[in-house]
C-alpha positions in Angstrom: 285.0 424.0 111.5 282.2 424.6 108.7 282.1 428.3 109.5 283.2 428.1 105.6 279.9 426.2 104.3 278.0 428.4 106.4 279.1 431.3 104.8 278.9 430.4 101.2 274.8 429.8 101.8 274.6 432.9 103.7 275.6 435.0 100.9 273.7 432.6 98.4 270.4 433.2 100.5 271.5 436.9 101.4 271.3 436.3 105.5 273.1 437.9 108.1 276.0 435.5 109.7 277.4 435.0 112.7 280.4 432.9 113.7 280.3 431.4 116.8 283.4 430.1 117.8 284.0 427.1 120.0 287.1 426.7 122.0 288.5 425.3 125.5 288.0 428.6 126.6 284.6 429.4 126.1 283.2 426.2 127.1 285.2 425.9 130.6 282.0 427.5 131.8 279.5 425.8 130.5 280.9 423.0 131.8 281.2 424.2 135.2 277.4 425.1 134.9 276.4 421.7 133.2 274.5 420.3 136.0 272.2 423.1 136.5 272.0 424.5 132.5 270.1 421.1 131.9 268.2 418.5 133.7 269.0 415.3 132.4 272.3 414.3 132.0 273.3 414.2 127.9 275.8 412.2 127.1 276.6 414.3 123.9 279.8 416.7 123.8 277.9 418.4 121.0 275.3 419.8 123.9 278.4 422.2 124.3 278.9 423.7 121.1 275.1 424.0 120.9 274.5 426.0 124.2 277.2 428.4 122.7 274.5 428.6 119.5 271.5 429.0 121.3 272.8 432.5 123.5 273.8 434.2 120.5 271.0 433.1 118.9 269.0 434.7 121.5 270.2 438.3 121.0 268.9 438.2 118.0 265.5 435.8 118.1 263.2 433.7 119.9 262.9 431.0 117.9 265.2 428.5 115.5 264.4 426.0 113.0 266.6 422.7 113.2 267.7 419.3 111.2 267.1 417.2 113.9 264.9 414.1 112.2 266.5 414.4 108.5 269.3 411.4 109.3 267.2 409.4 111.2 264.0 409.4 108.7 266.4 409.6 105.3 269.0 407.3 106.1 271.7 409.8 106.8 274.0 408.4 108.9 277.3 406.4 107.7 277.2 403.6 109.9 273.7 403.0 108.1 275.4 402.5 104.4 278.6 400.8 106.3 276.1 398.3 108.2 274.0 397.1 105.3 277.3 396.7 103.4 278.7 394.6 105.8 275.8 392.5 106.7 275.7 392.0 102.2 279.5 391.5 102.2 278.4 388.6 104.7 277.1 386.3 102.0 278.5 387.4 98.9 279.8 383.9 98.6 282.6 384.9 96.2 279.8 386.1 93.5 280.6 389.4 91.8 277.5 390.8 91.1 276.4 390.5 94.4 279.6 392.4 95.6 278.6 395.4 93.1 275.0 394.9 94.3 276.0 395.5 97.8 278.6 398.3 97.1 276.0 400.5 95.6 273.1 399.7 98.0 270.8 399.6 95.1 267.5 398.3 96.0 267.7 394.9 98.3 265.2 392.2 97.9 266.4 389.8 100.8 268.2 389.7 103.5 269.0 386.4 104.8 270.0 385.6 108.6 271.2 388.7 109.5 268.7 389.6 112.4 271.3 387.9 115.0 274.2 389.8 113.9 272.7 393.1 113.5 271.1 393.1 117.0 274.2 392.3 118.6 276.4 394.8 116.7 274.1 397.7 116.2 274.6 400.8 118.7 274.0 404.0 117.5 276.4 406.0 120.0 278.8 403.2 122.0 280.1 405.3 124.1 280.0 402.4 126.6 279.5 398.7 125.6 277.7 396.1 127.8 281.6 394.9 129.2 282.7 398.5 130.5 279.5 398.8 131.8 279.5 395.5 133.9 283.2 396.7 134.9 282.2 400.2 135.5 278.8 399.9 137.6 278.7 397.7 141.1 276.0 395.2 142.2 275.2 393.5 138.9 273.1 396.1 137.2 270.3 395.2 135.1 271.4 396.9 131.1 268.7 398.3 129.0 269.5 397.5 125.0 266.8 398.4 122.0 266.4 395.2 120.6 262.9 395.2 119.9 262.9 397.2 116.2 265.9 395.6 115.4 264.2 392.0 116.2 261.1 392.6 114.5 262.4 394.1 111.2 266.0 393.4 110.4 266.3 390.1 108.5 263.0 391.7 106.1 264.2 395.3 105.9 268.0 396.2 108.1 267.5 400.0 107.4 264.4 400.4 108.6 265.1 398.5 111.7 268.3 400.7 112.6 266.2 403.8 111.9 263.3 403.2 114.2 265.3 401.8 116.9 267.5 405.3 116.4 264.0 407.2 115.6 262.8 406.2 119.0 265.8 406.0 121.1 268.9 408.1 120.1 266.7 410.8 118.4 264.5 411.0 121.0 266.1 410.7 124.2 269.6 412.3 123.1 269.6 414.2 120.0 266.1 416.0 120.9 266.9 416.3 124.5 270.1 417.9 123.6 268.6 420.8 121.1 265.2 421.3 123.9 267.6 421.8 127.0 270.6 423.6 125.4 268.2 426.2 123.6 265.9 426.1 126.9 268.8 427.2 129.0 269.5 429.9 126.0 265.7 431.3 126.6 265.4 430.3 123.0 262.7 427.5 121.4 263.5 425.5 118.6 261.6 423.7 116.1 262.1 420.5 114.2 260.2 421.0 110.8 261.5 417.3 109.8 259.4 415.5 112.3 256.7 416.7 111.3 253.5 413.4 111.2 253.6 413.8 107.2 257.3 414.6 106.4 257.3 411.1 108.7 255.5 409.2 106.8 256.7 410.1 103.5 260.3 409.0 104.7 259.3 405.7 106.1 257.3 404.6 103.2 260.4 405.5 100.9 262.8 402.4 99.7 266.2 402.0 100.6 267.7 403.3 97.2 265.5 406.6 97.4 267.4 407.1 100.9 270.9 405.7 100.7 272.7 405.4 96.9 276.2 404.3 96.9 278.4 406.8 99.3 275.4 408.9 100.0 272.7 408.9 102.5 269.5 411.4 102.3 269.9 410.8 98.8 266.4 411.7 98.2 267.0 415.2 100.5 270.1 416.0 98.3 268.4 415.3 94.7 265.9 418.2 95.8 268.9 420.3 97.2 270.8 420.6 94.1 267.9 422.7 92.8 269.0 425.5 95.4 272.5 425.3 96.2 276.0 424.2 95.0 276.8 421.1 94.5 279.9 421.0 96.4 277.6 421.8 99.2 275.4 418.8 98.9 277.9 416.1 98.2 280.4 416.9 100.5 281.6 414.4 103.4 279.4 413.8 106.3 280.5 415.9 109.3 279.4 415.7 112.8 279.0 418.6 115.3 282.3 417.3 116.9 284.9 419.1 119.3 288.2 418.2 120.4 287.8 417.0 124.0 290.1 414.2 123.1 293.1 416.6 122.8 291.7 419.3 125.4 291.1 416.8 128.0 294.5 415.9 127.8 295.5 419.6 128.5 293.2 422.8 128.7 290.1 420.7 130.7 292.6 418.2 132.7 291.3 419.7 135.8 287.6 419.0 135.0 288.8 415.1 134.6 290.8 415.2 137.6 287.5 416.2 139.3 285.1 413.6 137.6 287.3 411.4 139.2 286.6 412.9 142.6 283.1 413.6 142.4 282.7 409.7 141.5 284.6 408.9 144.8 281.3 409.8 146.3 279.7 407.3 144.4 281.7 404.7 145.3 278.7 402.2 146.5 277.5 402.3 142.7 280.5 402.9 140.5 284.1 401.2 140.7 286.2 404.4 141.0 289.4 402.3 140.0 288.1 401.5 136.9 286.9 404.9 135.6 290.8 406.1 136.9 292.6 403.5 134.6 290.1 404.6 131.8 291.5 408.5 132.5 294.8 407.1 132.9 294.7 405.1 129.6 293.1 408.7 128.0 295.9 410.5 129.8 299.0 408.5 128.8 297.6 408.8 124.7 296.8 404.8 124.8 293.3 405.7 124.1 290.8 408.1 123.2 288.1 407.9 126.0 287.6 411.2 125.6 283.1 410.1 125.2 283.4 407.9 128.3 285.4 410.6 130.5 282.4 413.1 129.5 279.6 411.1 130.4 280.9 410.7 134.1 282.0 413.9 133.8 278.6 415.7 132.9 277.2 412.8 135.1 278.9 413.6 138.1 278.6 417.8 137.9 274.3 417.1 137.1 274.2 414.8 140.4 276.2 417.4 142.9 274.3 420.3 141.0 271.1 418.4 142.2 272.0 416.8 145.7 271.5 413.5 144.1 272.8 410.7 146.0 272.5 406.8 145.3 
């Protein structure tokens, strides 16, 4: 809940404010309308939350501005700062400075045979990994994995290869996807002022410690920030647009599991049903928190009944 940040730069910028609130509730239907409110499946709970947004949004305008772009071109997200430390913790070789040097992320001359590891480990949403997949999907299915930014760049410069290969994959087929069909379905358009071609540029011809210093990513964003708002506001902890479907699977949406399960039976030529209902069972029993696999056959399933998709 950030209603509480929200609120402290509404009244700094003097802006009406509306709450939206998010519960179990609300979003039952939403997810009983999933496969027609968008036509791609999105494998991101947060297109939930943000179809909630986009209709009250709509009784009062026609079109939104959004961040979407700022983590991606400014080095925002945390597993950025925790990759690059771990792929410098990998050759430290017991020599202080170099420990410091990589705890602080100042500016990185070299990194040395790192490529391998980083295309192997890098994902930027693993929701599934290549082994559930091979467990989860029949007839030896061909997996697609964006190696070729991380191949080209990441022994000369990690960041940047983790950035492009999220700029053109995760940003643009989920992220964007997710804002363009939930505010679609709202009768609303939104616009991404951070992608725009020069704003682009500018961010990709920056250096590492311009984007990520010490704990901080968009360091660059948050230096111009502090000009305008508080700095409790700028510094705090990175929060996602999250929602509890790991606790309200297990109890206000069980029936919505207990039907992914069914609609997969239908699938049964391309998916191994058993397997998806000892991932449910390990979510169920508290082993686990599948709660990210469970919705993408979930909003899977509901978008291929909604559209008389068969395979």
């Amino acid at each position: 809940d950030e209603s509480r940040f929200a609120s402290l730069i509404a009244q700094k910028l003097q802006t009406r404010h509306t709450v939206v609130e998010c519960t179990a509730k609300n979003i039952r239907s939403l997810i009983d309308q999933i496969g027609t409110l968008i036509d791609e499946p999105i494998v991101d709970p947060a297109v939930l939350p943000t179809l909630l947004m986009a209709k009250e949004a709509r009784k009062q305008v026609k079109v939104v501005l959004t961040g979407e772009g700022a983590d991606e071109l400014f080095g925002g997200y945390d597993r950025y700062r925790n990759q690059l430390a771990v792929e410098r913790l990998r050759h430290v070789g017991g020599r202080l400075p170099l420990f410091l040097e990589s705890f602080s992320l100042s500016p990185i001359r070299r990194f040395r045979n790192i490529s391998k590891h980083l295309v192997e480990r890098y994902s930027a949403q693993s929701v599934w990994n290549k082994r559930d997949l091979e467990q989860l999907l029949t007839g030896g299915r061909q997996l697609f994995h964006p190696h070729y930014y991380l191949r080209r760049h990441a022994e000369t410069n990690p960041l940047l290869s983790m950035q492009l290969t999220d700029y053109r994959g995760y940003m643009a087929e989920q992220l964007l996807m997710k804002i363009d069909k939930s505010t679609m379905a709202g009768n609303l358009e939104a616009r991404a002022p951070y992608l725009d071609t020069k704003i682009i540029s500018f961010a990709f011809g920056l250096p590492l410690h311009q984007k990520i210093r010490y704990v901080h990513g968009k360091y660059i964003l948050k230096k111009v920030a502090e000009r305008y708002f508080p700095k409790l506001f700028i510094w705090r902890a990175k929060h996602g647009f999250d929602i509890p479907l790991c606790e309200w699977f297990r109890d206000e949406l069980r029936d919505h599991v207990d039907q992914s399960v069914e609609y997969l039976r239908e699938y049964a030529k391309s998916f191994r049903v058993e397997y998806y209902k000892q991932i449910v069972d390990e979510h169920m029993d508290n082993k686990h928190d599948h709660s990210g696999k469970i919705w993408s056959v979930l909003v899977l399933t509901n978008w291929m009944k909604a559209n008389n998709i068969s395979l």
